[in-house]
N, C-alpha and C positions, 0 to 999 in steps of 0.2 A: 736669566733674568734680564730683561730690557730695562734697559738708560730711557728715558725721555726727556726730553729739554723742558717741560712743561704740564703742569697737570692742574688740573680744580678739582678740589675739592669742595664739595657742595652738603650741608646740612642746613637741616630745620626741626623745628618742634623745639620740646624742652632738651637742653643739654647736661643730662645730671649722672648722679652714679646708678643710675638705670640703665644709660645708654651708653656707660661706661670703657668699658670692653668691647664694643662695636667701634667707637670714635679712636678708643687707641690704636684699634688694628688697623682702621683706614687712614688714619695718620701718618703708622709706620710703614705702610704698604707706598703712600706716595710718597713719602721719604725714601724710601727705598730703590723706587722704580724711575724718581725724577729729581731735578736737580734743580728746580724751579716752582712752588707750590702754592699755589694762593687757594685760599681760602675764602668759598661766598660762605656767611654767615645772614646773609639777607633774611632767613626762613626762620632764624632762632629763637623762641620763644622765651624762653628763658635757662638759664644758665647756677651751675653750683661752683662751687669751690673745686671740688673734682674735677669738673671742666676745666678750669683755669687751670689746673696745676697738670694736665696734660698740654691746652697750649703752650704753654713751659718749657716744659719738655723736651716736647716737638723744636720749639725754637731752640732750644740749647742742642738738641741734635743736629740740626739742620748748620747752626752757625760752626758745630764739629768737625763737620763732613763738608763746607765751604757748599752750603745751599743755602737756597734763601728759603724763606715762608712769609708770605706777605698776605695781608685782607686785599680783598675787590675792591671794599668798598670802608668807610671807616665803622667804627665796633659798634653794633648795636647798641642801644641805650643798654636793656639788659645787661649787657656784658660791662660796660664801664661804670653799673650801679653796681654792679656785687664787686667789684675789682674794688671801686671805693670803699663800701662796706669791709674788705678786707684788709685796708690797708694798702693797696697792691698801688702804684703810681706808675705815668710812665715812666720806663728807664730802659736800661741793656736788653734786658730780656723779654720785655711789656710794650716796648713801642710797636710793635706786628699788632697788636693788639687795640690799639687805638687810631692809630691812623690810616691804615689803608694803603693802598696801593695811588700816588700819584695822574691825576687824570691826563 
């Protein structure tokens, strides 16, 4: 398996428990393969609960294994109106999530 210092991941359309098991594998697959991962979310149409609780995840992996996971760009609206809806604020494990990668 190859190391890489860098990788993106890119999604669009809805993020829901349809596309479930596709977004975990390429989650884990660039966790795995790299040590550096950002995520464009630019294409995201909308978003579930299930999505959120794999970026989660992902982040709690990433910060395990001393990787980052970081946005492009900051969270789409989508993603920080269901985060609200659920309760979810930034913190530890949610700031990837709202803020984005530093321009």
């Amino acid at each position: 398996m190859t190391d890489t210092a860098h990788a993106v991941v890119t999604l669009a359309g809805p993020m829901t428990i349809r596309q479930a098991d596709d977004v975990a594998t390429t989650l884990m697959d660039a966790l795995t393969q790299s040590s550096a991962i950002e995520l464009d979310f630019s294409g995201v149409s909308s978003v579930d609960l299930t999505f959120i609780q794999l970026l989660v995840a992902a982040a709690k992996s990433a910060e395990a294994d001393g990787k980052t996971l970081t946005l492009q760009a900051p969270a789409p609206a989508c993603l920080v109106q269901a985060c609200e809806l659920v309760g979810i604020q930034p913190g530890r494990w949610t700031n990837h999530l709202f803020q984005g990668r530093a321009s």
